[in-house]
C-alpha positions in Angstrom: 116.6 140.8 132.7 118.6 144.1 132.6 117.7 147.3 134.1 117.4 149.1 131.0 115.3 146.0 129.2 112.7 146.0 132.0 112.0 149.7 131.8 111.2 149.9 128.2 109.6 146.9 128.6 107.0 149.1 131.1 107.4 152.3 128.8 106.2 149.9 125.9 103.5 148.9 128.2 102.7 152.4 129.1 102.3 153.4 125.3 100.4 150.7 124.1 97.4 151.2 127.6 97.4 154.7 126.9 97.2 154.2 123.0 94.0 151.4 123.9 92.2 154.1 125.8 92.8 156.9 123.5 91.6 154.4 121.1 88.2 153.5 123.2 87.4 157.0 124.2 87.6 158.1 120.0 84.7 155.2 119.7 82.9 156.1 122.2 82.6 159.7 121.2 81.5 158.1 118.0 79.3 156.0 119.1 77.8 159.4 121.0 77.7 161.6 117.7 75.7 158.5 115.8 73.2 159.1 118.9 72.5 162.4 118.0 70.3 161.7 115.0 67.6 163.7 113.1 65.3 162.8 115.8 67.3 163.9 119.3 68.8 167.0 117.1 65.0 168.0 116.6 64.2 167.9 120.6 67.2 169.8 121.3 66.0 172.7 118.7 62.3 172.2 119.7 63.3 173.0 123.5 65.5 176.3 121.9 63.1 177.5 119.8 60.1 177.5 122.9 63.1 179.3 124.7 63.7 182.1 122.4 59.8 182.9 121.9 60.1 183.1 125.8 62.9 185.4 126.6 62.9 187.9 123.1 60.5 189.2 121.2 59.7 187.3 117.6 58.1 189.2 114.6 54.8 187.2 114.1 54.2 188.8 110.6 52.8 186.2 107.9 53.8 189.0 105.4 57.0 189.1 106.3 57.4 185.5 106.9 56.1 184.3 103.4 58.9 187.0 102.3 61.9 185.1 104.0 60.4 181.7 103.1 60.6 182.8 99.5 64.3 183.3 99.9 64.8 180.0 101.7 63.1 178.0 99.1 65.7 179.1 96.2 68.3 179.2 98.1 67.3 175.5 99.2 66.7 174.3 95.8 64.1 172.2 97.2 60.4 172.6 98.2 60.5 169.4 100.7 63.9 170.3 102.4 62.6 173.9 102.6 59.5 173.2 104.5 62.3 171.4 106.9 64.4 174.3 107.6 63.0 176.9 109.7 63.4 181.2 110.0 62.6 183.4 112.8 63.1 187.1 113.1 63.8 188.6 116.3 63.4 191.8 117.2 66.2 192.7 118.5 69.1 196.2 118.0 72.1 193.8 117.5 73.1 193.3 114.3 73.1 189.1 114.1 72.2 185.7 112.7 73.2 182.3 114.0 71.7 178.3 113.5 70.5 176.6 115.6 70.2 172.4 115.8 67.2 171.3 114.4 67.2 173.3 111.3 66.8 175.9 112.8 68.2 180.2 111.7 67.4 182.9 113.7 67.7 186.6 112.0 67.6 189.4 114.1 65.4 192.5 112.5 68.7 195.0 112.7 70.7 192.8 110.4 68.0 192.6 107.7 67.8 196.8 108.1 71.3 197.1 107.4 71.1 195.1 104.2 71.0 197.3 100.9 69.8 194.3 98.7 68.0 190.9 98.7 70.9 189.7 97.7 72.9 190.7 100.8 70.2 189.1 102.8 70.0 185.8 100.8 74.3 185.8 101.1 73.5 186.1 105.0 70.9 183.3 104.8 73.1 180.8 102.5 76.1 181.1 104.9 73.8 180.2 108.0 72.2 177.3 106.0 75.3 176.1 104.5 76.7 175.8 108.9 72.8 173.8 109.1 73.9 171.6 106.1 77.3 170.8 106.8 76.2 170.1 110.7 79.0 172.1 112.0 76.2 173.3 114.9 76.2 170.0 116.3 79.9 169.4 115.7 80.1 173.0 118.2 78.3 171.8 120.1 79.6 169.0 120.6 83.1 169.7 121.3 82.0 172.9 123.7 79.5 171.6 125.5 79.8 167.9 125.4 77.5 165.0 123.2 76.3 163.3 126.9 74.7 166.7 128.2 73.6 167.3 124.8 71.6 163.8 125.4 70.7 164.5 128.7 69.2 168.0 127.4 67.1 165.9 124.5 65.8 163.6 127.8 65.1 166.0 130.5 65.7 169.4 129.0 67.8 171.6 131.1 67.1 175.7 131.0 70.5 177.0 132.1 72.0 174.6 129.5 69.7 175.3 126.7 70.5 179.0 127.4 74.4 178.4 127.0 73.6 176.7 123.7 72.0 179.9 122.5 74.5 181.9 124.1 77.7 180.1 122.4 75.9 179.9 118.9 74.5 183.4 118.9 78.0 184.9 120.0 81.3 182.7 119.4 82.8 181.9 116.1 83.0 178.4 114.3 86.4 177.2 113.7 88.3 179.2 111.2 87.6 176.1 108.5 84.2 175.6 109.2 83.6 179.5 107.9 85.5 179.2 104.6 83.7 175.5 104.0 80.2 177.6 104.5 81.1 180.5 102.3 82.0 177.8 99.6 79.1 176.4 100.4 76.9 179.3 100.3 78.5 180.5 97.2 77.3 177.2 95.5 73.7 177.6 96.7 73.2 181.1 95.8 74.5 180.7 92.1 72.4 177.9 92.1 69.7 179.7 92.9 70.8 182.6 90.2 71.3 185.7 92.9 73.6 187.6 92.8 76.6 186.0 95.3 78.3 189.2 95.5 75.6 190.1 98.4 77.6 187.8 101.1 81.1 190.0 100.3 79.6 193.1 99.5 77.5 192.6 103.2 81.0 191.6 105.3 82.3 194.8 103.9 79.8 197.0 105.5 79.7 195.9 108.8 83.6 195.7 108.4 83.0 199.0 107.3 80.5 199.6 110.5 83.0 197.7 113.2 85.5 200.5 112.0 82.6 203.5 112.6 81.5 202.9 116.0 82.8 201.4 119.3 82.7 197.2 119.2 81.8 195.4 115.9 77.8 194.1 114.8 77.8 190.7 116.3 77.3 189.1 112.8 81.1 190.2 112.1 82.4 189.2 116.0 81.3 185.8 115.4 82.6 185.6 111.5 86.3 186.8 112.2 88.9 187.1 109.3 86.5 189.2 107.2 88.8 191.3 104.9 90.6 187.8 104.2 87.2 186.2 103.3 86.3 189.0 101.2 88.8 188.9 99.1 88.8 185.3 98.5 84.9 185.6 98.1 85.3 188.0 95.4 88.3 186.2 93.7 85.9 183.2 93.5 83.0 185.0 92.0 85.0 186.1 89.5 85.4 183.1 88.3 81.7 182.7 87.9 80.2 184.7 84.8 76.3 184.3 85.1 73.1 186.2 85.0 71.2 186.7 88.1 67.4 187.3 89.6 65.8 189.5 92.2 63.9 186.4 93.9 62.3 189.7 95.4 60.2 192.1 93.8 61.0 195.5 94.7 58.1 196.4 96.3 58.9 193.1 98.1 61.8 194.3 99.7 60.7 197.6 100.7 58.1 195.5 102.6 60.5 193.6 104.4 62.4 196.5 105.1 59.9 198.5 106.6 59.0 196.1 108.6 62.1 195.3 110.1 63.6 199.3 111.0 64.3 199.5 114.3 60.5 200.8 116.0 57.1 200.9 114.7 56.3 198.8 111.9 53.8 198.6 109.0 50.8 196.5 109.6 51.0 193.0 108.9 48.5 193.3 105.3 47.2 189.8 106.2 
């Protein structure tokens, strides 16, 4: 056998081993992701949701609560799922919103202050849902962390973990097509829902609007990059869509909720 035969012969070997493991380490991170099911994905979000009750400060306001369960159910279409999908408001200065596994959102009180309208809320709340429905937290998580620590953290729990999850979620961006598939996405639901979809656009604009006014950007816009590019193709895909749409809020509604969630003293919970 020549020279030259025998060392393609071992290149072609090389290939094809390398190629086999590529191949097995693919299924096994499949196999992984299939672990993660409803279940495991409810554990992880269970063990979250005790830690951010622990280290910030939630509203406890049935008021206020009933309020952003209203907007959840339209925007979900459906009573059932609804009842699935869970919305705590933090108190907190920073101007943010982020999932969380387990259907999970977390709204902190200082974005729902800067919002001039329900609908500007409800465009906040579609987008989140929309990363829930389309499971691109797990898929973060995932790739960032890792699907065996993920199970490990289901199994055991793990606090320094469970605080990176919060920390990557609350305050680094999906993947540039992962944030155009949930605008879509929240577009659909809030026209379903008949409110007003211009509320997600119109609400990037301020805080791009805001980023440009003070020193570092609200963390709502840090962690949804490309906004004058979204914007624009936001609003070149609402005009497409000629419809009539709702307050799901009453006005005296959303004064409520707004009072209630100013930075400082709030209104007395009426229940």
């Amino acid at each position: 056998m020549g020279k030259a035969t025998y060392q393609f012969l071992v290149l072609a070997a090389l290939f094809f081993a390398t190629w086999f493991l590529l191949g097995r380490v693919n299924y096994v991170k499949r196999l992984h992701l299939e672990q993660i099911n409803e279940k495991t994905e409810k554990k992880i979000g269970d063990l979250i949701i005790k830690t951010v009750y622990a280290q910030q400060t939630v509203i406890e306001n049935d008021s206020l609560s009933s309020l952003m369960d209203k907007l959840k159910t339209n925007l979900c279409g459906d009573s059932t799922e609804a009842s699935k999908i869970r919305i705590i408001v933090v108190d907190a200065a920073v101007v943010n919103a982020f999932s969380l596994p387990g259907n999970n959102i977390v709204v902190n009180n200082a974005l729902i202050a800067h919002c001039d309208s329900s609908a500007q809320l409800a465009g906040v709340l579609a987008h989140e849902l929309a990363h829930l429905r389309l499971h691109h937290v797990m898929k973060k998580l995932g790739n960032e962390i890792g699907i065996s620590i993920l199970l490990a953290v289901a199994s055991n729990g793990n606090a320094q973990v469970i605080r990176e999850i919060i920390r990557k979620l609350s305050s680094t961006a999906f993947e540039r097509e992962m944030e155009s598939d949930a605008d879509d996405a929240a577009l659909t639901y809030l026209e379903k829902a008949h409110i007003d979809p211009a509320g997600l656009p119109d609400f990037l604009e301020k805080l791009a609007e805001l980023k440009a006014d003070v020193h570092g950007a609200p963390e709502w816009i840090s962690t949804h990059p490309d906004i004058q590019k979204r914007v624009r193709t936001l609003r070149s895909k609402i005009q497409d869509h000629k419809a009539s749409y709702v307050n799901v809020l009453t006005e005296e509604e959303w004064i409520y909720l707004k009072d209630n969630c100013d930075i400082g003293p709030r209104a007395e919970d009426t229940n």
